[in-house]
BAPANU-468792 format. One record per atom (N, C-alpha, C): x, y, z. Coordinates in steps of 0.02 Angstrom, whole numbers, padded with zeros to 5 digits, always signed. Layout:
<sites>
XYZ...
</sites>
This chain:
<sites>
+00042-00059+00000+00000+00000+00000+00044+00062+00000+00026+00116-00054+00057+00167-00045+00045+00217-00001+00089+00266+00037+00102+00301+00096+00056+00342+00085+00006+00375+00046-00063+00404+00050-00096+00363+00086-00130+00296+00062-00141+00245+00077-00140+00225+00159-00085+00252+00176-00107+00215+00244-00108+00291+00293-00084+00338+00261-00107+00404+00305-00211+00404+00304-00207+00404+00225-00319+00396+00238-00326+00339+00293-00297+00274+00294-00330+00216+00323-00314+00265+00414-00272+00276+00419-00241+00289+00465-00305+00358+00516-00308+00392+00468-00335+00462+00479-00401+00441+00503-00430+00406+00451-00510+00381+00458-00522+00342+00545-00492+00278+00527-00474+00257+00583-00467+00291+00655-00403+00325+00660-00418+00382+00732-00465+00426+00736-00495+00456+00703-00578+00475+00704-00616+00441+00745-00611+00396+00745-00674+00324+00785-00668+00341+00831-00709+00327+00881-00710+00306+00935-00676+00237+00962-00611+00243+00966-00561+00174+00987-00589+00120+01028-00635+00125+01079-00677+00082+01119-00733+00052+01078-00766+00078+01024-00805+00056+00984-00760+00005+00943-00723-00001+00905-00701-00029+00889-00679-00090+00905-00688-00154+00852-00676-00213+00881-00607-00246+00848-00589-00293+00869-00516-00290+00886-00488-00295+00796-00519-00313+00721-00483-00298+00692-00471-00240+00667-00524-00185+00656-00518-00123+00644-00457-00098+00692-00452-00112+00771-00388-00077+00810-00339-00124+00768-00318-00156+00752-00286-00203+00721-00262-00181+00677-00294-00144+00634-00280-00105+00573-00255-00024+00589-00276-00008+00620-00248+00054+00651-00177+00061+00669-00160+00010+00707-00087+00002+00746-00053-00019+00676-00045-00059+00642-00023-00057+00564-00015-00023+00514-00059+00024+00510-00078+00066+00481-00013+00142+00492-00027+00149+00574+00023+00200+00618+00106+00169+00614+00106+00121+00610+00179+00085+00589+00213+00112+00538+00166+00086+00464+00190+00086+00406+00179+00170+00394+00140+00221+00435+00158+00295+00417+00221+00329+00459+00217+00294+00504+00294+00311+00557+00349+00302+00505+00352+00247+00437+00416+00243+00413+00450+00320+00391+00376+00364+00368+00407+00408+00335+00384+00474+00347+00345+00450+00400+00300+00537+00419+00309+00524+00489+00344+00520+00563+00336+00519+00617+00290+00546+00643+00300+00643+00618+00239+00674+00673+00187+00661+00639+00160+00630+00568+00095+00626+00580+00072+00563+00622+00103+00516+00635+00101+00445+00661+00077+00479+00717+00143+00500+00756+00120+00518+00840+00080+00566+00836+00035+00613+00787-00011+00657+00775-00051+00603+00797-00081+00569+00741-00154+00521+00758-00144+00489+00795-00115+00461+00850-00097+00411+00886-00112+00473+00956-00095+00526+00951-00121+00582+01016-00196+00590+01011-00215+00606+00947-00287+00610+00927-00326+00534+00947-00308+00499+00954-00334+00438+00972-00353+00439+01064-00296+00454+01102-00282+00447+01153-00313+00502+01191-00339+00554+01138-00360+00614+01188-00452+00582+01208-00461+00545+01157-00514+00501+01176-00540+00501+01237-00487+00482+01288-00472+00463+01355-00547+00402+01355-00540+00357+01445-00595+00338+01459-00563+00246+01453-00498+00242+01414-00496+00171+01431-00495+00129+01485-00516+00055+01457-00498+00032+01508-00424-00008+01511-00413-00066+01536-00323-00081+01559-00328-00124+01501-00372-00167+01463-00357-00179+01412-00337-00154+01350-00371-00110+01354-00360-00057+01297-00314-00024+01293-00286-00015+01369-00225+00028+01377-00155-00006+01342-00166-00078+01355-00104-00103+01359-00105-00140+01259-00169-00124+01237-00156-00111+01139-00145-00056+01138-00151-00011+01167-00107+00045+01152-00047+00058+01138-00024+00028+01194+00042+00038+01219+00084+00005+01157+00059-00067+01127+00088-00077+01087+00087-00039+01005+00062+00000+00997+00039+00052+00956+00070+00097+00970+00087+00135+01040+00136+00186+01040+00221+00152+01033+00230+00078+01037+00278+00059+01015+00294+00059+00963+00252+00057+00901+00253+00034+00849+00260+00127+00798+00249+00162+00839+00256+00218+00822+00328+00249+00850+00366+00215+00876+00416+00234+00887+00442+00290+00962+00369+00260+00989+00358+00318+01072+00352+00251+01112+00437+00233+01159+00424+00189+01195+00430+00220+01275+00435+00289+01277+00417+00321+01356+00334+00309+01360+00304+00335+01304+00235+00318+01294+00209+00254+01328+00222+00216+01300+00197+00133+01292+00223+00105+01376+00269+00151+01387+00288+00123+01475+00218+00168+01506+00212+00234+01505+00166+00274+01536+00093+00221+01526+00078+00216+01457+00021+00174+01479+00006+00105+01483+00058+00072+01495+00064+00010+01534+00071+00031+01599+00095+00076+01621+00100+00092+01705+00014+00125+01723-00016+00138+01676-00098+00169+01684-00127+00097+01685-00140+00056+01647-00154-00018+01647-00142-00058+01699-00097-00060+01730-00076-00089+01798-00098-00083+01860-00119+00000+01851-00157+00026+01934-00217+00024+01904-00266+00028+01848-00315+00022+01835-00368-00052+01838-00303-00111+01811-00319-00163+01819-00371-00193+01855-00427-00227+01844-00476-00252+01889-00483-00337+01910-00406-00359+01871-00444-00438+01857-00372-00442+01873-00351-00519+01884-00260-00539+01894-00251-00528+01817-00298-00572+01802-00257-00595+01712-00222-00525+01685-00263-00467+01661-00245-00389+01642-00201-00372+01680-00201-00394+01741-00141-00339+01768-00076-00383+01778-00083-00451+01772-00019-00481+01771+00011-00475+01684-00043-00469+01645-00003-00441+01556+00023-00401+01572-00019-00342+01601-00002-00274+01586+00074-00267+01628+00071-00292+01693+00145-00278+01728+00198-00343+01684+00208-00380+01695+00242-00407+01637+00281-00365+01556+00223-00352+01527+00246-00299+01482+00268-00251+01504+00270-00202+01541+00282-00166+01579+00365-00185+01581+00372-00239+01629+00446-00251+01658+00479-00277+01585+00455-00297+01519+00495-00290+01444+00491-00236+01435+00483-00174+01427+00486-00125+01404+00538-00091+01450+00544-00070+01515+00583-00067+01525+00651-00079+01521+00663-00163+01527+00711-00179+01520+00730-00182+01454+00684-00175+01401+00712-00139+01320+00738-00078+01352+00697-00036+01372+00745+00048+01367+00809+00044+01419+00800+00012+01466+00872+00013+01473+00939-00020+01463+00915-00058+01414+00953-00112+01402+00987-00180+01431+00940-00198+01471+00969-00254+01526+00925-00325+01477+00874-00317+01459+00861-00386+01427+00918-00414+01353+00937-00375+01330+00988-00420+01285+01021-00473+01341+01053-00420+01394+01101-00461+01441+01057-00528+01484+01000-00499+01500+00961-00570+01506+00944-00612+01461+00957-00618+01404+00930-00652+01330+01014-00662+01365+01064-00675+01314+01114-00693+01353+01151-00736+01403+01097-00729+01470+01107-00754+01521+01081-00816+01501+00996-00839+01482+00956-00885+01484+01016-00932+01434+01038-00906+01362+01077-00961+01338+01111-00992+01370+01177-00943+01399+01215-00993+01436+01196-01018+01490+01151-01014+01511+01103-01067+01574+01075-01130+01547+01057-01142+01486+01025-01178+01433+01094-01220+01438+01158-01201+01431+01211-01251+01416+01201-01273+01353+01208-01243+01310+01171-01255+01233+01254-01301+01207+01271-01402+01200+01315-01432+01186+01359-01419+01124+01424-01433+01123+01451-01449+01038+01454-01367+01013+01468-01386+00947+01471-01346+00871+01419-01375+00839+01376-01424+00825+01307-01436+00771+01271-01389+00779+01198-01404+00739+01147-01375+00703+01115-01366+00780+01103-01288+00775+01023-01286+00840+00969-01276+00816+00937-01314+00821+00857-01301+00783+00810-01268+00863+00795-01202+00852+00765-01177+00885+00686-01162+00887+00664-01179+00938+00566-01197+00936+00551-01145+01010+00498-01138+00993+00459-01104+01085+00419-01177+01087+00402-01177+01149+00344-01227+01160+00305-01224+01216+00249-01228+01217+00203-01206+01304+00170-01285+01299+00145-01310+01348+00108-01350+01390+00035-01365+01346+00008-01305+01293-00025-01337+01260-00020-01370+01196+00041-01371+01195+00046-01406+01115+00092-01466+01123+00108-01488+01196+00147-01542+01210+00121-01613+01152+00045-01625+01120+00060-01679+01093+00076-01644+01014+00082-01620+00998+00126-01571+00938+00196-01587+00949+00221-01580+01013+00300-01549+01017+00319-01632+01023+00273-01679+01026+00298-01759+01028+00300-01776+00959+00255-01748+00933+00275-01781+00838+00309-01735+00807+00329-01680+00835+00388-01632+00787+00447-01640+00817+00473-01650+00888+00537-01690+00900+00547-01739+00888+00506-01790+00881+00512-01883+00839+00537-01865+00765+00510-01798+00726+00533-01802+00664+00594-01766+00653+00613-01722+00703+00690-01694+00695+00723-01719+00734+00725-01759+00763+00787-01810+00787+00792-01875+00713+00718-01900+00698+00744-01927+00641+00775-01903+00570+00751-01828+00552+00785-01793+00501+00824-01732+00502+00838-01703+00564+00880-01653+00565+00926-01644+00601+00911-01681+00646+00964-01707+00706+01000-01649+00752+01062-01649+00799+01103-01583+00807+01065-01591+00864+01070-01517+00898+01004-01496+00975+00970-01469+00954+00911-01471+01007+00853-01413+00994+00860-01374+01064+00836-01312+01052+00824-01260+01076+00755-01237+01106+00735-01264+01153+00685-01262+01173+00654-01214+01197+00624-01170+01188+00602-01100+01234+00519-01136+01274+00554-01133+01337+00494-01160+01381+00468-01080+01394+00403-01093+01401+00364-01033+01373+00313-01046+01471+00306-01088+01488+00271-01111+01547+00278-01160+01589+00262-01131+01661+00286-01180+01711+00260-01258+01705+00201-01273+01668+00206-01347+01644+00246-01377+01592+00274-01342+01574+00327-01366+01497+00396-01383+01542+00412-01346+01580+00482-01332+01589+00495-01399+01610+00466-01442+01648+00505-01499+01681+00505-01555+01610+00440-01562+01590+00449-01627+01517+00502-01599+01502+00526-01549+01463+00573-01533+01421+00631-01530+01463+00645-01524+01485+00716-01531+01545+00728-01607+01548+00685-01656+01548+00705-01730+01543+00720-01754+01488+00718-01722+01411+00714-01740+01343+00784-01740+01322+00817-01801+01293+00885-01787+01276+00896-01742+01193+00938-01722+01189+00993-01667+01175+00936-01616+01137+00914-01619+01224+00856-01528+01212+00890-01493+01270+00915-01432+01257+00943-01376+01269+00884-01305+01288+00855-01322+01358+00793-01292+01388+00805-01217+01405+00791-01158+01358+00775-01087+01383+00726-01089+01439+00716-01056+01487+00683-01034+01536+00640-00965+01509+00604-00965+01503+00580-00887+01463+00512-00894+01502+00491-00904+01544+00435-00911+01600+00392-00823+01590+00469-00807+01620+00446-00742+01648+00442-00681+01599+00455-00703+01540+00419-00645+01494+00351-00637+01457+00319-00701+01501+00242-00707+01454+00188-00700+01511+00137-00696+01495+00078-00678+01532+00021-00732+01496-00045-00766+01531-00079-00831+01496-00144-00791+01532-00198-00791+01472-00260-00807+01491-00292-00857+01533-00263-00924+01550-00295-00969+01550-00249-01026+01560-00230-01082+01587-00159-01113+01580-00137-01152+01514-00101-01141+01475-00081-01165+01407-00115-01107+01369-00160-01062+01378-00175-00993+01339-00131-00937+01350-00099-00935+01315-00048-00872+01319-00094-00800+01283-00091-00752+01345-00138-00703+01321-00091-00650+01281-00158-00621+01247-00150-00595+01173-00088-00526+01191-00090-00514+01236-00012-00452+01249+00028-00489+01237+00046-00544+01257+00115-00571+01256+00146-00614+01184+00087-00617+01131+00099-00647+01071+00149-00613+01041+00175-00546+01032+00211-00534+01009+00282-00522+01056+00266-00536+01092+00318-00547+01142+00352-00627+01151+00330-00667+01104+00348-00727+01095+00396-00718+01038+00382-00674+00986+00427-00658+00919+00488-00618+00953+00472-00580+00992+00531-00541+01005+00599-00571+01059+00571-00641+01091+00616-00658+01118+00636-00695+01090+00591-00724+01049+00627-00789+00990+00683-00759+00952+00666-00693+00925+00720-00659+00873+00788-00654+00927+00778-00614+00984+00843-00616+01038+00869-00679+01037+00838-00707+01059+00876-00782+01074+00910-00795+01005+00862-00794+00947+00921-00814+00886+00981-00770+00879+00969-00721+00879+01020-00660+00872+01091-00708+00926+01084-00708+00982+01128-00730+01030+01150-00794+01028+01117-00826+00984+01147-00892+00976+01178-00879+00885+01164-00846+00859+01210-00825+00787+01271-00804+00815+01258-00753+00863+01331-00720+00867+01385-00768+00908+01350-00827+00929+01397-00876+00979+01430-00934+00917+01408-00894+00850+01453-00961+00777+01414-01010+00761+01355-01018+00776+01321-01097+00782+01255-01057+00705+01263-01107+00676+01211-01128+00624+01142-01151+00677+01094-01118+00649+01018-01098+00697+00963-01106+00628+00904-01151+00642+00865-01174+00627+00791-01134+00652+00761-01097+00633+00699-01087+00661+00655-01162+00640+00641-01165+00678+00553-01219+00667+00522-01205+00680+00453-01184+00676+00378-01176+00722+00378-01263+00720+00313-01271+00777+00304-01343+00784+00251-01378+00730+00229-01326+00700+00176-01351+00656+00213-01373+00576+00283-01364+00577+00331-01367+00511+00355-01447+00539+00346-01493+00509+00371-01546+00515+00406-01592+00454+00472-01607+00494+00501-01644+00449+00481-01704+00426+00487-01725+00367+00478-01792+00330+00526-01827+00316+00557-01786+00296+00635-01820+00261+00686-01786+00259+00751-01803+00261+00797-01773+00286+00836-01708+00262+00824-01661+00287+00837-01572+00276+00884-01565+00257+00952-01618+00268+01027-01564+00273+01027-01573+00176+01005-01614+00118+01016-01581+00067+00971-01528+00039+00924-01486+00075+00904-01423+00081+00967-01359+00082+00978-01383+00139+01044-01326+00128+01094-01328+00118+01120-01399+00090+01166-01420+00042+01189-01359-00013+01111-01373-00035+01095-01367-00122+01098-01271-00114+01119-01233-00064+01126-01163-00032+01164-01173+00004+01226-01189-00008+01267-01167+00018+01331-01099+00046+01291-01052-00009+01338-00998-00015+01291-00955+00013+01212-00973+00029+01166-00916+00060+01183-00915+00126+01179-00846+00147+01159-00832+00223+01123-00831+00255+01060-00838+00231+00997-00845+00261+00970-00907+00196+00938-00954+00230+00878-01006+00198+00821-00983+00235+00765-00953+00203+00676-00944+00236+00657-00971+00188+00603-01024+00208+00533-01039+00180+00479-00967+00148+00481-00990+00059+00459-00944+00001+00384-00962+00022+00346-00907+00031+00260-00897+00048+00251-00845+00009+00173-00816+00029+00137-00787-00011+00097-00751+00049+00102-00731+00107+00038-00721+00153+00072-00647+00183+00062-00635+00253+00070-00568+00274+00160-00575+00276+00183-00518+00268+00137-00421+00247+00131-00433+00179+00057-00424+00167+00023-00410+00095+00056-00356+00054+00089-00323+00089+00107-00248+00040+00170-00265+00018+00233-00324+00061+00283-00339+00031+00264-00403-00013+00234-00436-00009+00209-00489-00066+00179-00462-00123+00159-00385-00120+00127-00370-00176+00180-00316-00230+00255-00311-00177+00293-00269-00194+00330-00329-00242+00345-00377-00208+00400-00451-00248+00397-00497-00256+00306-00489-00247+00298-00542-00277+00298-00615-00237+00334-00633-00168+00337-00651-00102+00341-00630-00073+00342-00684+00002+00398-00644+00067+00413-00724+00094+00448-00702+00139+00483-00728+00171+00445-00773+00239+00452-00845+00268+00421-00847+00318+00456-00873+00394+00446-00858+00420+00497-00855+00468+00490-00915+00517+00434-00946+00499+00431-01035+00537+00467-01068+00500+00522-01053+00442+00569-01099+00435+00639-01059+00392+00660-01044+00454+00718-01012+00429+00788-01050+00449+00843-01046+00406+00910-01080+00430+00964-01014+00417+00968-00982+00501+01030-00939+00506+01112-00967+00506+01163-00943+00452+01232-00960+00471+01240-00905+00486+01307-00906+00540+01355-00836+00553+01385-00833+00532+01383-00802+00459+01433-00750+00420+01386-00694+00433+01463-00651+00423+01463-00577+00428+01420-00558+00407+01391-00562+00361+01333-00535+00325+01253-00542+00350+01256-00622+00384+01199-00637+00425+01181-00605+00502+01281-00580+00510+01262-00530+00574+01230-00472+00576+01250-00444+00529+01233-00381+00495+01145-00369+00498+01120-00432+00473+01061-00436+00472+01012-00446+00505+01048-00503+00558+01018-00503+00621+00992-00460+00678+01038-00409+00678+01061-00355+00720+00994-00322+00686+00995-00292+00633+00941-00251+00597+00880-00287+00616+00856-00352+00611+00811-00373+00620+00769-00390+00687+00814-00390+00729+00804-00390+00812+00802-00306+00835+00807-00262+00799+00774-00217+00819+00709-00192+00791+00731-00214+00739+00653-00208+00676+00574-00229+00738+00616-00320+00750+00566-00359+00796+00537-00299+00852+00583-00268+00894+00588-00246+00957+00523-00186+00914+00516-00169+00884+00458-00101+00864+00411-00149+00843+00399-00198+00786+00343-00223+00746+00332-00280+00818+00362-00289+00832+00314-00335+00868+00316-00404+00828+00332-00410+00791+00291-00493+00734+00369-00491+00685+00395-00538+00691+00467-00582+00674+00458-00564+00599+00391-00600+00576+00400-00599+00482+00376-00522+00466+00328-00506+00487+00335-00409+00472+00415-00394+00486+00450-00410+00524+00492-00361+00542+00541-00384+00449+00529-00451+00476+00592-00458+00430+00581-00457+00351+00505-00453+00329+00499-00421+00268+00510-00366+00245+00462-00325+00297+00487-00250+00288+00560-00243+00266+00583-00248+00316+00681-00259+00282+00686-00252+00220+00657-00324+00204+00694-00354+00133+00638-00309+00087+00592-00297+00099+00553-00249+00044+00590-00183+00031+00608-00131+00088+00650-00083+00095+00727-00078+00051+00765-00137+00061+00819-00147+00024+00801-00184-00036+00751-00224-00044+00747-00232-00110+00790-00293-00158+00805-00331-00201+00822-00378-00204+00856-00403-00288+00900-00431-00281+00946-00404-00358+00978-00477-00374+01007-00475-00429+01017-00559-00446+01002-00630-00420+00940-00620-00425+00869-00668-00428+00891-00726-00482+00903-00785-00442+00909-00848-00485+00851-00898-00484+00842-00941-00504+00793-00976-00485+00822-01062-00524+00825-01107-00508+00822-01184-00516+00782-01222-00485+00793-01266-00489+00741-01344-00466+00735-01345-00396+00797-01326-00350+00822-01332-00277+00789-01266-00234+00751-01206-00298+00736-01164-00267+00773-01096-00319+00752-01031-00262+00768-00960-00282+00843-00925-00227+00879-00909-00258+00921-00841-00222+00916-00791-00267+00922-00748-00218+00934-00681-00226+01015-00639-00159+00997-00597-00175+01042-00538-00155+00999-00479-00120+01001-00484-00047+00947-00398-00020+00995-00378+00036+01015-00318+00023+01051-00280+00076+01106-00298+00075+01133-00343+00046+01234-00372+00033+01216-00428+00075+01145-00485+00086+01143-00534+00116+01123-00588+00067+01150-00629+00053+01134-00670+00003+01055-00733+00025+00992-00737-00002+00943-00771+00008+00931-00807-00012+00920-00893+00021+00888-00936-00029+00834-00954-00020+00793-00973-00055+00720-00986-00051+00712-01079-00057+00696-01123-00007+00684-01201-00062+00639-01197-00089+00627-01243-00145+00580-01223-00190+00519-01261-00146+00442-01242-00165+00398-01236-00115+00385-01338-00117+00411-01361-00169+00395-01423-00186+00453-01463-00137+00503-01431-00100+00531-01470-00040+00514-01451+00034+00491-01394+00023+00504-01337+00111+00408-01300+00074+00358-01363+00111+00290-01331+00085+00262-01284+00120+00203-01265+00118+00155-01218+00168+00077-01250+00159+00089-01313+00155+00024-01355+00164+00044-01426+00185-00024-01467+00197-00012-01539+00236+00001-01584+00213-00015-01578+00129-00018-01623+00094+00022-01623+00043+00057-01595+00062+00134-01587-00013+00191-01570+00033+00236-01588-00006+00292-01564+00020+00344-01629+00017+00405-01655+00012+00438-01688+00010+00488-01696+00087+00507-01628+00098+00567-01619+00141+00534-01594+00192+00488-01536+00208+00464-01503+00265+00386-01497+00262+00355-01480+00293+00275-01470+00267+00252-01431+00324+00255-01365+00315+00245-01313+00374+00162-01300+00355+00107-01316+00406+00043-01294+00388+00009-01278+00444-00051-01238+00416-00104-01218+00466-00128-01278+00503-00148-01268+00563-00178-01303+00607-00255-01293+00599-00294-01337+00595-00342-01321+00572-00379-01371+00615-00378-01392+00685-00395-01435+00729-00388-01497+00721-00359-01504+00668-00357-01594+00688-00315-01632+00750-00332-01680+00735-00299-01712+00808-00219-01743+00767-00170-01760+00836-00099-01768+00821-00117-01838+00775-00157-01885+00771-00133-01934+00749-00179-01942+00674-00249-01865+00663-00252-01870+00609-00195-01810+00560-00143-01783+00591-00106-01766+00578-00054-01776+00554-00028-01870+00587+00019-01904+00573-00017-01953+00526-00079-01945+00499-00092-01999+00457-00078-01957+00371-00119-01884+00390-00107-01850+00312-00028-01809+00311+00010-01849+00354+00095-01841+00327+00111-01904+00306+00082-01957+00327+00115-02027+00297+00150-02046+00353+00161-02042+00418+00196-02062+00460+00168-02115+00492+00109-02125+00491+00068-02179+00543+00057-02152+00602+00023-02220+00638+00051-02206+00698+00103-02221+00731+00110-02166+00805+00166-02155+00837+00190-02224+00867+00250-02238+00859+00299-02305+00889+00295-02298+00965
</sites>
């Protein structure tokens, strides 16, 4: 969408009445104020004041705000009304998000969470020089995280990187051999137990990106997985066949619509393979702060690559590279590394669409579990 484009969506939008509004219209707003922050600040924090003079929220509302005045590039803001959300609070659930977020934002502005991102690795004792294939995982997707570790110990092998996300995860995964357990407890907030509430979703991307960032810069070849990407067959001639790329992401078609409509793709970030070369540092670094404003891993990291833009574009059987920002990209072609259940050779990253784990393991071909 062009930058008219999202000043009207933008303009219209803060007009409303923000409490009237239901959560995708605010949804669109905070996106909207993002993508005009790239190139107009004061009008961003213009409508984003015009919004707020509203007054009358309540601690929910406060604390979508807050991520909205992040996203606009006002993070004294986004502390002020997370600290309004907190004494306002009427329920535990709201006020344990709201203080939670609260104590990330802080420790973004003063810079002590890198050094805790940091800390949790080397507490993790992360083994060796191999492959880390890095996952989050909470307590509700434990029979997920049993058929996606059965398939990367059989096809990808190396450690995994476990980001225990909740106090029922942490002990299974602490008994699992050559799983390498983050502690990340204390940066999330749950509706419900195994419901991780809706403040802290993007606070799942932003520690995932830290943690990768800190395990790139420690030399180690890093694997994103979501748990819903499961292996079939064995990955390492995936990035064989890319060997000279610095980044391998899984080639999609879905959000941000405005960089898919700029090149045609983007990039997806439930299956990415980071090496540390220089060039991937470079990128990382950019992209873990990108995360730290957007909030959402694949926004951050499209935007990027839409911004810099993309130049000797190859394409063969094994897939696409290109060239964005002096970082070399490979794409597998969608017929090894899929985005559905029912294709795919090498990976098959898909929507969850309720089925159960074992009619899950039947439309991969795996059977049932041994």
């Amino acid at each position: 969408m062009r930058l008219h484009q999202w000043r009207i969506s933008a303009t219209l939008l803060a007009r409303m009445p923000f409490a009237s509004l239901d959560a995708t219209p605010r949804g669109r707003l905070s996106y909207a104020l993002l993508m005009l922050h790239r190139t107009d600040p004061a009008a961003a924090k213009s409508l984003l004041a015009r919004v707020l003079a509203q007054g009358g929220f309540d601690a929910p509302l406060l604390v979508e705000l807050a991520t909205t005045a992040t996203r606009t590039g006002d993070e004294p803001l986004a502390c002020e009304l997370l600290t309004r959300a907190v004494s306002k609070s009427n329920d535990t659930v709201t006020h344990d998000a709201a203080a939670t977020l609260l104590s990330l934002h802080q420790s973004l502005a003063d810079g002590s969470l890198s050094q805790r991102i940091a800390a949790l690795i080397d507490d993790a004792v992360v083994p060796g020089d191999g492959l880390l294939t890095l996952v989050p995982v909470s307590s509700r997707y434990m029979d997920m995280w049993a058929l996606w570790i059965q398939q990367v110990r059989k096809h990808i092998g190396g450690t995994v990187v476990a980001i225990a996300l909740d106090d029922d995860v942490l002990g299974p995964l602490s008994k699992e051999a050559n799983v390498a357990v983050v502690d990340a407890r204390e940066f999330f907030a749950w509706k419900s137990p195994g419901a991780l509430h809706n403040a802290s979703r993007g606070v799942l991307w932003q520690v995932r990106t830290l943690l990768l960032r800190a395990l790139v810069y420690r030399g180690r070849n890093v694997l994103v997985l979501d748990l819903d990407a499961i292996a079939i067959s064995n990955v390492q001639p995936v990035f064989d066949n890319m060997l000279d790329a610095d980044l391998i992401a899984q080639l999609d078609h879905s959000i941000p619509m405005d960089v898919n409509r700029q090149l045609g793709f983007i990039l997806c970030c439930g299956f990415m393979l980071w090496r540390p070369t220089p060039a991937a540092l470079a990128l990382v670094d950019r992209f873990a702060a990108e995360v730290m404003v957007e909030r959402d891993d694949q926004l951050a990291l499209n935007h990027i690559l839409g911004r810099d833009g993309i130049a000797d574009k190859t394409e063969d059987a094994n897939g696409m590279q290109f060239v964005s920002g002096g970082v070399r990209i490979g794409c597998p072609n969608p017929m090894l590394v899929s985005r559905t259940l029912h294709s795919g050779t090498v990976v098959r990253h898909f929507q969850q669409e309720g089925h159960t784990v074992l009619q899950l393991r039947q439309a991969l071909g795996l059977g049932e579990a041994s």
